[in-house]
N, C-alpha and C positions, 0 to 999 in steps of 0.2 A: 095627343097620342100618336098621331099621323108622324110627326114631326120626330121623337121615339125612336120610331121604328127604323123612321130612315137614318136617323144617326148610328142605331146597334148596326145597320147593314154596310155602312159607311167604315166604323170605326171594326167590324169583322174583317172588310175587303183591307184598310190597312196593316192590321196584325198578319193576315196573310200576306198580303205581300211583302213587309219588313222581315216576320218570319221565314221564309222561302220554305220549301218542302220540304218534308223526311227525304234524310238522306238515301233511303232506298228509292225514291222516286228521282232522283237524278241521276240515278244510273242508267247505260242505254238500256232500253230494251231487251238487247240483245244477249246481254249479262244478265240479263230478272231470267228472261226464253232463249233459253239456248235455241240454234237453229238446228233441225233434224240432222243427224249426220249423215254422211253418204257414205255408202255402204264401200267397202274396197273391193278392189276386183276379186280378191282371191272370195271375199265373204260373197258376191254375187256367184260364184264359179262353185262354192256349198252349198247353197241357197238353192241354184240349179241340180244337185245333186241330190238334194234333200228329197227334194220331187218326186227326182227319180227312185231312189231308194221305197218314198211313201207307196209309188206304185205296186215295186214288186213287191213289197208287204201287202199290200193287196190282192195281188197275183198269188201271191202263196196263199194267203189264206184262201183263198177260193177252189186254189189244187187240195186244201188239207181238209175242206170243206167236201169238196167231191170226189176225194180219194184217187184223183186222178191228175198227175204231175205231167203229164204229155203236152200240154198247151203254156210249159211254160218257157218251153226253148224260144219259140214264136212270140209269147209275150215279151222277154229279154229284148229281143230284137225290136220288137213294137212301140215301148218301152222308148228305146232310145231314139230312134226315128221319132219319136212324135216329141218328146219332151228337149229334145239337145238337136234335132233336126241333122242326126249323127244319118250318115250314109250304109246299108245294110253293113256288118261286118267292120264295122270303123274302128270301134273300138281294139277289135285284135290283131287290127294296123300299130296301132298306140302300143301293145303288149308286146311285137314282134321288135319294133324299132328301141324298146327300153330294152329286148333279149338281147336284141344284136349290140346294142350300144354296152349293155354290161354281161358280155359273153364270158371278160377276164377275170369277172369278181365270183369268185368261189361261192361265197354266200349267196349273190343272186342265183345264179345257176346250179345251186343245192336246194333250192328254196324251191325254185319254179320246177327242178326234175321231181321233188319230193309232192308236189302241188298237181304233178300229172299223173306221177303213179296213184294219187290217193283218187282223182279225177279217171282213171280206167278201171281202178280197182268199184266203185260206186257206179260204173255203166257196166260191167259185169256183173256189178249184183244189181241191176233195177235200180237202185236207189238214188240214181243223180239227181231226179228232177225234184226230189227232196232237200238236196244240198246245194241248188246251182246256182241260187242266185247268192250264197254264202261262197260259195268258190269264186264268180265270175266281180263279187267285192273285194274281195285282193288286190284287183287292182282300179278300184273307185277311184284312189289317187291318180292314176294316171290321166284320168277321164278331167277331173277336178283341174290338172295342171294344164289341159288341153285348153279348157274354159275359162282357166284364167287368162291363158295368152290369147284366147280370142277375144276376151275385156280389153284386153292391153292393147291389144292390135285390132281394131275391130275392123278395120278396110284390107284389109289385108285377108287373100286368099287361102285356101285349105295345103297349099303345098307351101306356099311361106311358112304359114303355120305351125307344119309340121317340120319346116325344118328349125324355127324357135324352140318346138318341143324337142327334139333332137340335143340341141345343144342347152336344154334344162334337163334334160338327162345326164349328160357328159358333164354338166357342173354340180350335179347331186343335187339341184334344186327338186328333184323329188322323187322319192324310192318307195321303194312296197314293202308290206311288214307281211310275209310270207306267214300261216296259219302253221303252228307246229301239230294241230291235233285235226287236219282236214279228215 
C-alpha cells in the first residue's frame, strides 16, 4: 500500500511538471494585479479641492442651521489656510492676476462686472453670507490650477508659482465659467 502511494505522488509530480500551468498562472503578476495608479497632479490638485469644498458644505450647514451666516466670511478664509496652507487673502491674488491677465476678453470682464454687481447687490440685501461660498466657487478653478502647478513644481516658491500661473492664464490652460443666475 505504502509503495501505492508513493508512486500516485510520484506519477502526480510528473504530470505536473510535463503539463506546466494554466496559462493564466504564467502571466506576471503584474498583469493578473494591476499596480495602484497614481494619481496625476491635476486629480491630486481636485482631491485637495474636494476637501475644501466638503468644509464649506459644512460651514454652510451650520450658518443654515443657526440661522446666522456671519461666521462664514472667517470660515472661507479658515478654510483655506488650514486645508491649502493658502496665505490670508491668496486666493484674490489668484483672481486679480487672471483679471488683469484677461482684462481684453470681453466675456471675462462681462462675467466678473456681472459677478460683482450680483455680489453688492446680495450685501445690500443681507443675503451674501447665504450665497458666498457659491460665489467665491467661480473661481474654484483658479485655486485648482494653482495646486496643480504646485504638484508640478513642488520646490519651487510662491512667486515662481505665481508666475507659472500667470502664464497658464495667458495660454487658457484655465478659465472660469462665470454663474449667469448669481
Amino acid at each position: 500500500m505504502r509503495l501505492i502511494a508513493q508512486l500516485y505522488v510520484v506519477s502526480l509530480f510528473l504530470v505536473i511538471l510535463f503539463t506546466g500551468c494554466d496559462q493564466g498562472m504564467s502571466q506576471p503578476i503584474k498583469e493578473v494585479i494591476p499596480p495602484p495608479e497614481t494619481p496625476t497632479n491635476l486629480e491630486k490638485a481636485r482631491a485637495d479641492m474636494a476637501r475644501v469644498n466638503q468644509r464649506r458644505t459644512e460651514s454652510q450647514q451650520k450658518a443654515e442651521t443657526a440661522g446666522d451666516y456671519s461666521a462664514i466670511f472667517i470660515d472661507s478664509e479658515t478654510i483655506l489656510i488650514e486645508e491649502l496652507n493658502f496665505s490670508k487673502g491668496f486666493w484674490i491674488e489668484l483672481v486679480g492676476i487672471f483679471r488683469t491677465e484677461k482684462s481684453d476678453d470681453a466675456t471675462v470682464t462681462n462675467g466678473y462686472d456681472r459677478l460683482q454687481d450680483a455680489f453688492a447687490k446680495r450685501l445690500t440685501e443681507n443675503t451674501l453670507g447665504q450665497f458666498y461660498f457659491e460665489y467665491i466657487g467661480t473661481f474654484d478653478p483658479l485655486i485648482i490650477e494653482y495646486l496643480r502647478l504646485s504638484y508640478v513644481y513642488p520646490t519651487q516658491n510662491e512667486e515662481e508659482l505665481l508666475a507659472h500661473f500667470t502664464e497658464s492664464v495667458k495660454n487658457d490652460t484655465v478659465s472660469i465659467v462665470f454663474p449667469e443666475d448669481f
